[in-house]
C-alpha positions in Angstrom: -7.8 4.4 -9.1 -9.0 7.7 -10.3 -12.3 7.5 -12.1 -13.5 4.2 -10.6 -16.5 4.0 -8.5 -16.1 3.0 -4.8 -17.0 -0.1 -5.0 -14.7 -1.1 -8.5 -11.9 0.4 -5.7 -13.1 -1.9 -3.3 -13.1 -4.6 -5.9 -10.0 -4.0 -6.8 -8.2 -3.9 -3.6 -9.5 -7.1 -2.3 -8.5 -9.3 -5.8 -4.6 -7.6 -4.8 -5.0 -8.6 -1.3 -6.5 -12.3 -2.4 -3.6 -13.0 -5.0 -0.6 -11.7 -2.6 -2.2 -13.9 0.2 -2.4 -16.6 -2.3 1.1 -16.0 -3.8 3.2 -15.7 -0.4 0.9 -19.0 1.1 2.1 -20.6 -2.3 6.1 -19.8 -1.6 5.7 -20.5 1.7 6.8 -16.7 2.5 5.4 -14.0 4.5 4.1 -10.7 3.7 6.1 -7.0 3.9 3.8 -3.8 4.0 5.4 -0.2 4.1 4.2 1.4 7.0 4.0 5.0 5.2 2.1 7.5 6.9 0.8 10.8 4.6 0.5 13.4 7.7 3.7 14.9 6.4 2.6 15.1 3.1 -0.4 16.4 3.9 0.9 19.2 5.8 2.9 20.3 3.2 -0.1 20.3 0.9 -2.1 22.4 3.2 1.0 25.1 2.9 0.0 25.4 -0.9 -3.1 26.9 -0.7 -4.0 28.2 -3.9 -1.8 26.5 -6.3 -3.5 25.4 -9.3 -1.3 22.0 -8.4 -3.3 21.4 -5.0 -6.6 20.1 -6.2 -5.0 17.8 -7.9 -2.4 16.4 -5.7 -5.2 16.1 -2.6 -7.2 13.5 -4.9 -4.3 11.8 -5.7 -3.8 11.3 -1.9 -6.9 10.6 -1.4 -8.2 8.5 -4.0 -5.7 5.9 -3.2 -6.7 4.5 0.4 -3.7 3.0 1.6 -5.2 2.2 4.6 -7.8 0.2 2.7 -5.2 -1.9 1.2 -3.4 -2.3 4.2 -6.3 -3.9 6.1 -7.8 -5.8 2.8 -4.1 -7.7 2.9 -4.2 -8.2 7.0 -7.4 -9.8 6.9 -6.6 -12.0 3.9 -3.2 -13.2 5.1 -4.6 -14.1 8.4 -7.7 -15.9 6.6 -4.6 -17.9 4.4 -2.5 -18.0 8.1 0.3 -16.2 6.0 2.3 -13.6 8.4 2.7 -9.8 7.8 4.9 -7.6 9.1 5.2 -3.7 8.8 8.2 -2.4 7.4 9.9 1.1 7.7 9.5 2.4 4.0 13.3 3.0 3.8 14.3 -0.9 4.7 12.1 -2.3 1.9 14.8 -1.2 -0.9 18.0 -2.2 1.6 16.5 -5.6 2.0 15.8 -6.2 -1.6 19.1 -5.0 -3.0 20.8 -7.2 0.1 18.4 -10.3 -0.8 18.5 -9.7 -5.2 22.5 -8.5 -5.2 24.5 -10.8 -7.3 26.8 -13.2 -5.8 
């Protein structure tokens, strides 16, 4: 999202929340959002200081509002009455390799 003016990023973000609303409605499924939380990250950015790397990795952080997204997809999941639920980032690959494992 780098490069794109607010409101593209806006833009953007709400046509992702629209079709996934649209897409679980349509399969009759609900919604799974990581719950990730960047303090960590941060913190260890912060330790950095003067790394050539530092710029660079802080606008990666914070050109992508995850937080954004999150609430974009809650508000257009309860607008399509499809449910959400907030997943620990670790169980999203255990539950897809349990549900997608060959039998």
């Amino acid at each position: 999202m780098q490069g794109k003016t607010v409101a593209q990023r806006k833009a953007t973000v709400q046509q992702v929340a629209i079709a996934a609303a649209a897409f679980a409605k349509l399969a009759g499924k609900s919604l799974a959002l990581e719950d990730l939380n960047f303090g960590e990250k941060e913190k260890h950015l912060a330790a950095l200081k003067g790394t050539p790397r530092l710029c660079r990795r802080k606008r990666q952080l914070s050109s992508f509002g995850y937080s954004v997204l999150g609430q974009a997809i809650h508000g257009r999941a309860l607008l399509e009455t499809v449910p959400v639920a907030e997943v620990h980032p670790a169980f999203i690959s255990v539950i897809g390799r349990i549900k997608y494992a060959k039998r």
